[in-house]
C-alpha positions as CSV (number, residue, x, y, z in Angstrom):
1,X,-82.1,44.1,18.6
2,X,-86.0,43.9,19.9
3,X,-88.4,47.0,19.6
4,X,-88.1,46.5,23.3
5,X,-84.4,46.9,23.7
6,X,-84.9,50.0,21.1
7,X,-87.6,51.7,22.9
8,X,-85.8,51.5,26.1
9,X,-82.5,52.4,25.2
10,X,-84.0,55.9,23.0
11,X,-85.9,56.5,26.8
12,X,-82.9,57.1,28.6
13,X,-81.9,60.4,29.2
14,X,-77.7,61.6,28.7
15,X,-77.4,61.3,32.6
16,X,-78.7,57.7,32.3
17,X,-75.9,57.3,30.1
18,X,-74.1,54.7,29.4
19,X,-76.0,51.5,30.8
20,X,-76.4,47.8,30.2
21,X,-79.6,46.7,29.0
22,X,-80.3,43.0,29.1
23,X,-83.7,41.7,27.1
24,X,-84.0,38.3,29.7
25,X,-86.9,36.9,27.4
26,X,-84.6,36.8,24.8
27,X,-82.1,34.9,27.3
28,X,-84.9,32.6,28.1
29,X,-86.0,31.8,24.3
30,X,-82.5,31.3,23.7
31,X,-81.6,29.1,26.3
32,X,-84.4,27.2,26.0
33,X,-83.7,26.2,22.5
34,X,-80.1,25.3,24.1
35,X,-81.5,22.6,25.9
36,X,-83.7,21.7,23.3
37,X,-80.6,20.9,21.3
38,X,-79.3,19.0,23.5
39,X,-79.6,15.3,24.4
40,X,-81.1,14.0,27.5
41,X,-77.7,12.7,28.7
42,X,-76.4,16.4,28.4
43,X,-76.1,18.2,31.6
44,X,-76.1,22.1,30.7
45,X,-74.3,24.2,33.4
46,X,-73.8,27.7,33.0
47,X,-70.3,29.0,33.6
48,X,-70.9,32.0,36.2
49,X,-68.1,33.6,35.3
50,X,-68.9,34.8,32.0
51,X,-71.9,36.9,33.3
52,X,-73.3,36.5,36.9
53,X,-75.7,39.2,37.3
54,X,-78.6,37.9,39.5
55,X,-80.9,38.6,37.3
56,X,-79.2,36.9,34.4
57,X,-78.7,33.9,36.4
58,X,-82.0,34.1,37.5
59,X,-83.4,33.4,34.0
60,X,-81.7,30.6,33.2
61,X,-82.7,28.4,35.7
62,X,-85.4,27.0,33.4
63,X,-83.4,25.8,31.4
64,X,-79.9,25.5,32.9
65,X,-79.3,21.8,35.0
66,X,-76.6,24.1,37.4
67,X,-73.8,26.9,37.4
68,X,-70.4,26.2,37.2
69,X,-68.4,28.7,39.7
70,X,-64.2,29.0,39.7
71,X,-63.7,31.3,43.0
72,X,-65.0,31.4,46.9
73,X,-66.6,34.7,45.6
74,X,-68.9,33.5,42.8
75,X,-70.2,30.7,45.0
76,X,-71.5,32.9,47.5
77,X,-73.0,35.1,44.8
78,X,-74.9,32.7,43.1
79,X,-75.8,30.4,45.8
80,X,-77.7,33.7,46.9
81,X,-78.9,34.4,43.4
82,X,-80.1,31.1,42.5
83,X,-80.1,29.5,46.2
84,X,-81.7,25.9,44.7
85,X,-79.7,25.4,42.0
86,X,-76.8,22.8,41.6
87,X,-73.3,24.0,41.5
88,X,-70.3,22.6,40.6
89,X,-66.9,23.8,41.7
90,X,-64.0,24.8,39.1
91,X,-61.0,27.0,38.5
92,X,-57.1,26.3,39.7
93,X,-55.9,27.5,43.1
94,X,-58.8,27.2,45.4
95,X,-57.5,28.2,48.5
96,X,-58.6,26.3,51.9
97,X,-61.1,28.5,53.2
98,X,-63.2,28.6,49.8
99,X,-62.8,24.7,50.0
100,X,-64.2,24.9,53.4
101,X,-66.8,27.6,52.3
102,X,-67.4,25.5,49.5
103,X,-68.3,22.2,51.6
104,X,-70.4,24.0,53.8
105,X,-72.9,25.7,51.5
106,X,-73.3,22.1,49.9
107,X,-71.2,22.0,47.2
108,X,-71.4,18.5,45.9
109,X,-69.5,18.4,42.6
110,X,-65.7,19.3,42.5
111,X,-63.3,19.8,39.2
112,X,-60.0,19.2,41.2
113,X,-57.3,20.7,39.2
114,X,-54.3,19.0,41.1
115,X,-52.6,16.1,43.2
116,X,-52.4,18.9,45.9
117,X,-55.8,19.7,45.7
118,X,-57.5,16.9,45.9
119,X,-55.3,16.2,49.0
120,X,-57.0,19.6,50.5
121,X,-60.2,18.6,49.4
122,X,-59.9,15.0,51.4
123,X,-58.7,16.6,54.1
124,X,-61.8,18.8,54.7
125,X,-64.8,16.8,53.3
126,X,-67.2,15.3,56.0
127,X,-69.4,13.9,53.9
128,X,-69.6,12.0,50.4
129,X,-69.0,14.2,47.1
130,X,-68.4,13.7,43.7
131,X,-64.9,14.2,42.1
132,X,-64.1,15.0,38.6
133,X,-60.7,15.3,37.7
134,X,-59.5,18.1,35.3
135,X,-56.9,16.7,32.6
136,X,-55.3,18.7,29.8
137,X,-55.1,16.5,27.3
138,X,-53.4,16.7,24.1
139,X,-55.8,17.1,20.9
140,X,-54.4,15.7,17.7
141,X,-57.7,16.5,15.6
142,X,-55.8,20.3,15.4
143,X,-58.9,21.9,16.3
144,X,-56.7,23.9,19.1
145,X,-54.5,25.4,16.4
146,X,-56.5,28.3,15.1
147,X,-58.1,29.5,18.7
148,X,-57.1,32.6,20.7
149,X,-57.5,31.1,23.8
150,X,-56.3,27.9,25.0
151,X,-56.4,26.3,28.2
152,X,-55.0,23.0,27.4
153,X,-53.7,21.0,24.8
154,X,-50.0,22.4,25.7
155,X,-49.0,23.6,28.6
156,X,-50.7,25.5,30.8
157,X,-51.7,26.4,35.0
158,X,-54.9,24.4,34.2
159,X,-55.5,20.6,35.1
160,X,-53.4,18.1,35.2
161,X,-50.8,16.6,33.3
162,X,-52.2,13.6,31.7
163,X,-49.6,11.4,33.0
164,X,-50.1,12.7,36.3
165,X,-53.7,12.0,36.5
166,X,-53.3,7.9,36.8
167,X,-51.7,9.2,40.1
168,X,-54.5,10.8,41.6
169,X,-57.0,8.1,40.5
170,X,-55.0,5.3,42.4
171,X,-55.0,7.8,45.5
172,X,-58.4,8.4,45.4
173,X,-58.6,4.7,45.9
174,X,-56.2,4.8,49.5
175,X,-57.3,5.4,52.9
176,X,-58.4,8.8,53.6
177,X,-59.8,9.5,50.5
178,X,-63.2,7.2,50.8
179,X,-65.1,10.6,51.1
180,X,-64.2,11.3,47.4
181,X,-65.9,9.6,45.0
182,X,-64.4,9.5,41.3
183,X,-66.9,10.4,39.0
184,X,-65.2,11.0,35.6
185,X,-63.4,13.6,33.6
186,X,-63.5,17.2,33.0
187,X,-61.6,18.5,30.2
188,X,-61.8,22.1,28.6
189,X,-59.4,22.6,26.6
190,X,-60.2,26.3,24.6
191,X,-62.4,28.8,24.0
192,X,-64.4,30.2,20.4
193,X,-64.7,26.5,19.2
194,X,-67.2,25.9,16.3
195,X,-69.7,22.8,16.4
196,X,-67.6,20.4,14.5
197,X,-64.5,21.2,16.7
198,X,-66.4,20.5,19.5
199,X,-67.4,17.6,18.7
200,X,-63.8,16.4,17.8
201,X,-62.4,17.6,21.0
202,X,-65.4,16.1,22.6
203,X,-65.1,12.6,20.9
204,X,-61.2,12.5,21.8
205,X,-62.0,13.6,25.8
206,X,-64.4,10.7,25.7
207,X,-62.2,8.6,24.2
208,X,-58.9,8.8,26.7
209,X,-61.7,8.8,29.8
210,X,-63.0,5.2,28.6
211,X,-59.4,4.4,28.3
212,X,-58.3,5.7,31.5
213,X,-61.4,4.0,33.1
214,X,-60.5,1.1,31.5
215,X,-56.7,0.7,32.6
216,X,-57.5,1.3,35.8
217,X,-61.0,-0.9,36.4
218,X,-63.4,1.9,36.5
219,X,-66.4,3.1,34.3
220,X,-66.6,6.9,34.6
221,X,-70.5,7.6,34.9
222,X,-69.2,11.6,33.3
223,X,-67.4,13.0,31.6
224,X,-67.6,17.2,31.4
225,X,-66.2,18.4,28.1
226,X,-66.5,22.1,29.4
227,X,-67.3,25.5,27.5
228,X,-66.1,27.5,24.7
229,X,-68.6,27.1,22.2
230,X,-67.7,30.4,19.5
231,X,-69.1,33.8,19.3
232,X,-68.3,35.7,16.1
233,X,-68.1,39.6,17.0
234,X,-67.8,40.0,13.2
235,X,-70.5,38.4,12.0
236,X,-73.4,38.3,15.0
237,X,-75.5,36.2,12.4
238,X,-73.0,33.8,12.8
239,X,-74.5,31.8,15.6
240,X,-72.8,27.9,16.7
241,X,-75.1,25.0,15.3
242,X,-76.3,23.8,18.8
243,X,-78.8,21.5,16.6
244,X,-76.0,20.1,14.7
245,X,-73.5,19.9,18.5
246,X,-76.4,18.2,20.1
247,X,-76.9,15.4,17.2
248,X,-73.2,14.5,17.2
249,X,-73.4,14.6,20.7
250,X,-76.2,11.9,20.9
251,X,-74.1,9.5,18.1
252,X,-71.2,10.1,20.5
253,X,-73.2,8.9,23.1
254,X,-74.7,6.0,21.9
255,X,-71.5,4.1,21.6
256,X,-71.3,4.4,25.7
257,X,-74.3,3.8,26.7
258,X,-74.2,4.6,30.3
259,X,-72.1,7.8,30.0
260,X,-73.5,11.0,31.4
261,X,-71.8,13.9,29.6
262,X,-72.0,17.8,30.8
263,X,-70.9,20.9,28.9
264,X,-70.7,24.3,30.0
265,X,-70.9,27.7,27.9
266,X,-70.8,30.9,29.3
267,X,-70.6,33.5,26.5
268,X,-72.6,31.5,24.3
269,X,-75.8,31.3,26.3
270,X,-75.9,35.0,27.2
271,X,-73.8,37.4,24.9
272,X,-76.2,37.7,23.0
273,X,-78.9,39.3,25.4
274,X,-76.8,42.2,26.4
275,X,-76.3,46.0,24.7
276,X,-74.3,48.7,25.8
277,X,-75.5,51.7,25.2
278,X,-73.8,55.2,25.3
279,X,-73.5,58.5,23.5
280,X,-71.5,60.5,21.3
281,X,-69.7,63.2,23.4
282,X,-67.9,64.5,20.3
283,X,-66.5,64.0,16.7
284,X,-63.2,65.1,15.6
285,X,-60.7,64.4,13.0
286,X,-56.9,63.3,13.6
287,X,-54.5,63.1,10.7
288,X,-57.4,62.2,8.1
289,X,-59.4,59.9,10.4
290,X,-62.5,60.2,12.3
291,X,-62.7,59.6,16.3
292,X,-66.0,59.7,18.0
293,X,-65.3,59.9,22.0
294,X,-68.5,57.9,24.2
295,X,-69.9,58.5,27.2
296,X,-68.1,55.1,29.2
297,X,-65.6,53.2,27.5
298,X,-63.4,50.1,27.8
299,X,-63.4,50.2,31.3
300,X,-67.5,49.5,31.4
301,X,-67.0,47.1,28.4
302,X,-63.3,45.6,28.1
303,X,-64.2,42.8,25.6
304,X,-62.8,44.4,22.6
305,X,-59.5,45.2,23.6
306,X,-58.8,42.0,25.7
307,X,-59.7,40.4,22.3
308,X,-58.8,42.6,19.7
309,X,-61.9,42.6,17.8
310,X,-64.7,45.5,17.1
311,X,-67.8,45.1,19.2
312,X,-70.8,45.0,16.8
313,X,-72.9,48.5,16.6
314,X,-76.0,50.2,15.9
315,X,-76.1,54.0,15.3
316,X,-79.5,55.5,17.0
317,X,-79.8,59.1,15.7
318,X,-80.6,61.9,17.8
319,X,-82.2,65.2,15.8
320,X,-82.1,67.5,18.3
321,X,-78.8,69.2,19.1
322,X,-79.2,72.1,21.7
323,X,-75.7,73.9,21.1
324,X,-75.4,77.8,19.2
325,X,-72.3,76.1,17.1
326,X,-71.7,73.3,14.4
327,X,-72.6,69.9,15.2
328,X,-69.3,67.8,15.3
329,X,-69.8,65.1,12.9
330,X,-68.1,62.6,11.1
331,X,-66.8,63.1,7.5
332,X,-65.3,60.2,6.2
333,X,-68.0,57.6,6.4
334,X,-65.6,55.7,9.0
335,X,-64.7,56.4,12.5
336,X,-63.2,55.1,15.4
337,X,-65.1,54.3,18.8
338,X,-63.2,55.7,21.8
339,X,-64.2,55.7,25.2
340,X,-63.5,58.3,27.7
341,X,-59.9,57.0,29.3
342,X,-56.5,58.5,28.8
343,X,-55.2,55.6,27.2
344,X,-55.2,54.7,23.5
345,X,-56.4,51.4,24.4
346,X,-59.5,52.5,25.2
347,X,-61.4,51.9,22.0
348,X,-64.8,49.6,21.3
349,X,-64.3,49.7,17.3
350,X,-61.7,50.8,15.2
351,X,-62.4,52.8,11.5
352,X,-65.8,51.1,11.3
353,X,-68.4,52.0,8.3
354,X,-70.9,54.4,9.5
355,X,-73.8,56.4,6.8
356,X,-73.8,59.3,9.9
357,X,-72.6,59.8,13.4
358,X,-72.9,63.1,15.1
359,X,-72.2,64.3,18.5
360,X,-75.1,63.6,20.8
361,X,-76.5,60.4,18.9
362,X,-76.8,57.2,20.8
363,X,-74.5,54.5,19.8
364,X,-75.7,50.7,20.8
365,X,-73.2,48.2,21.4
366,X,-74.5,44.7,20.7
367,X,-72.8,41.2,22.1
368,X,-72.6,42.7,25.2
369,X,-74.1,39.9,27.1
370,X,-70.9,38.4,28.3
371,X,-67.6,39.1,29.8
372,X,-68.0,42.3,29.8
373,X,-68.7,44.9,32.6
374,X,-67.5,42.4,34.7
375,X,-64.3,41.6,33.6
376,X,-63.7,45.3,33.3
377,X,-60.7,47.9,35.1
378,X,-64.2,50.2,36.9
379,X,-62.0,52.3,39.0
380,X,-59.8,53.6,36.2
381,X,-60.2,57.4,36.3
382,X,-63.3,57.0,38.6
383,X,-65.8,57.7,35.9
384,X,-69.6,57.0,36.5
385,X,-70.4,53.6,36.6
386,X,-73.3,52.4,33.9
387,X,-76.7,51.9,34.7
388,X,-78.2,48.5,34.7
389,X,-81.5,47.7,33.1
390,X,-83.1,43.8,33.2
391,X,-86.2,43.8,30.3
392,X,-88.6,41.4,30.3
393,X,-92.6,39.6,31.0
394,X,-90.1,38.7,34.7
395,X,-88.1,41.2,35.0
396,X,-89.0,41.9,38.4
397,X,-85.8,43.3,39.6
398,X,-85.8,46.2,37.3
399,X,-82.8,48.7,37.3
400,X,-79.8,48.8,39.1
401,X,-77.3,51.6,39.0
């Protein structure tokens, strides 16, 4: 955490409490280094979806190449965000009207996801675009075994079947289809990938394109071998070798010379820059534990229980305590993070070490950069949402509540 972050997070007052807190120059140092990882012949799109707050988007345009976006929605949101940037058009079951919305804000890159699909997509397109087409591919290197979550490699709803995908690339070669131009492959497969499982996934994606291409005539100028590079909630030192991803990535692409290949993280590029920060309501003891209850909860920051881990924390005491009676206060040196909801779900981290943690100090939840208040239930018991505050030398946009 910056002095920054600290400094602003101490300012805030109870009502202000909880909020987001988003240090954009780190974002910016961090994404920069991204690219700088990466070779030349590595198109870096940002994946909306994991965070798409204007501001956020915003500052990573300098070092982005374009934003993925997987719904009618998120296209309109950051095509007004970021209105220059280059977008490229993802997720199953687009429906005909964001296909048409789609085509006429610009949209120029498509992942098409089906036979059915890319039937729609013909039968709206007036002008030339570029088609990739989504395959879930089978991974033999077993780099798919160990990860939570999985979006091919068996089956799933996403892509297509590789033997289904021959089909589509002889009718994108029939009349009615000379609007869509066949560009390559998309293929992501999972999510929380280290470097040296990307690379393997990414070498065998490369691999069965050139042989596709190569059955059929055609020499795929792309080849997008998506997102999912890991964050460890348990260790946030633990960060994914981008120097070491973008070196096998340049070996991989020296052996096909005129190969254009695009990736695009989400969480990785902007957990990081995110805390959640919130207060201790009270401290009590259950059967020989201790629960601390927060201002907020799971539904502001749903990340831990969608993925069963505890979300990384930083105690931020608070000396003055303005109450006649005893401070609540933990006792066992371990306590559980609850959040306001009447569910027990509703917990952040679970029996985690703490020295002290009384009611009314500040508790700062780190990794909250991504997937997180928007992927949340808000409306669940109509609590106050959290305050939004953007930090940084162009954070022009302030706060947002």
């Amino acid at each position: 955490m910056s002095a920054r972050v600290a400094r602003h997070a101490a300012a805030l007052t109870s009502s202000q409490l909880p909020s987001y807190i988003y240090d954009l120059d780190a974002l910016r140092e961090h994404s920069a280094a991204v690219r700088a990882a990466l070779p030349a012949r590595v198109e870096l799109y940002y994946a909306a979806k994991a965070n798409p707050e204007p501001q956020v988007l915003a500052a990573l345009r300098g070092a982005v190449d374009g934003y993925e976006v997987s719904s009618g929605g998120e296209l309109a949101h950051v095509r007004a965000a970021v209105p220059d940037a280059r977008l490229a058009f993802g997720g199953p079951g687009k429906t005909p009207d964001e296909i048409a919305a789609a085509l006429r804000l610009g949209v120029r890159r498509w992942h098409v996801e089906s036979e059915h699909e890319l039937r729609l997509l013909a039968a709206q397109a007036q002008q030339p675009v570029d088609v990739l087409l989504r395959a879930n591919l089978p991974v033999t290197s077993g780099a798919l075994d160990s990860v939570a979550l999985a979006m091919g490699g068996r089956p799933t709803p996403f892509g297509l079947d590789p033997a289904r995908v021959a089909d589509c690339v002889r009718l994108l070669g029939t009349p009615g289809f000379e609007l869509l131009r066949l560009r390559g492959v998309h293929a992501h497969l999972a999510s929380g990938l280290d470097a040296a499982e990307q690379l393997a996934v990414a070498a065998q994606v490369v691999r069965w394109s050139a042989e596709l291409g190569a059955r059929h005539g055609i020499e795929f100028a792309e080849v997008n071998v998506g997102g999912g590079m890991a964050v460890d909630y348990a260790d946030p030192q633990a960060r994914f070798d981008w120097n070491a991803f973008g070196a096998g990535l340049a070996e991989l692409l020296a052996q096909h010379p005129g190969l254009t290949l695009r990736i695009e993280p989400g969480r990785a590029l902007t957990a990081y820059c995110g805390w959640y920060a919130s207060e201790v309501l009270d401290v009590k003891q259950s059967h020989g534990e201790d629960f601390a209850v927060l201002r907020g909860g799971t539904h502001h920051l749903r990340t831990p229980a969608t993925r069963g881990h505890d979300q990384p924390f930083t105690v931020s005491p608070v000396a003055d305590w303005p109450r006649p009676w005893p401070r609540p206060a933990v006792t066992t040196g371990r306590v559980t993070l609850a959040g306001q909801l009447c569910t027990p779900k509703d917990v952040l981290a679970r029996q985690a070490p703490v020295r002290a943690l009384r009611a009314g100090d500040r508790v700062l939840f780190a990794m909250a950069g991504a997937y997180a208040w928007n992927i949340s239930h808000h409306e669940f018991l109509m609590h106050p949402r959290p305050g939004f505050h953007f930090l940084g030398s162009a954070a022009a946009a302030g706060r947002r509540s």
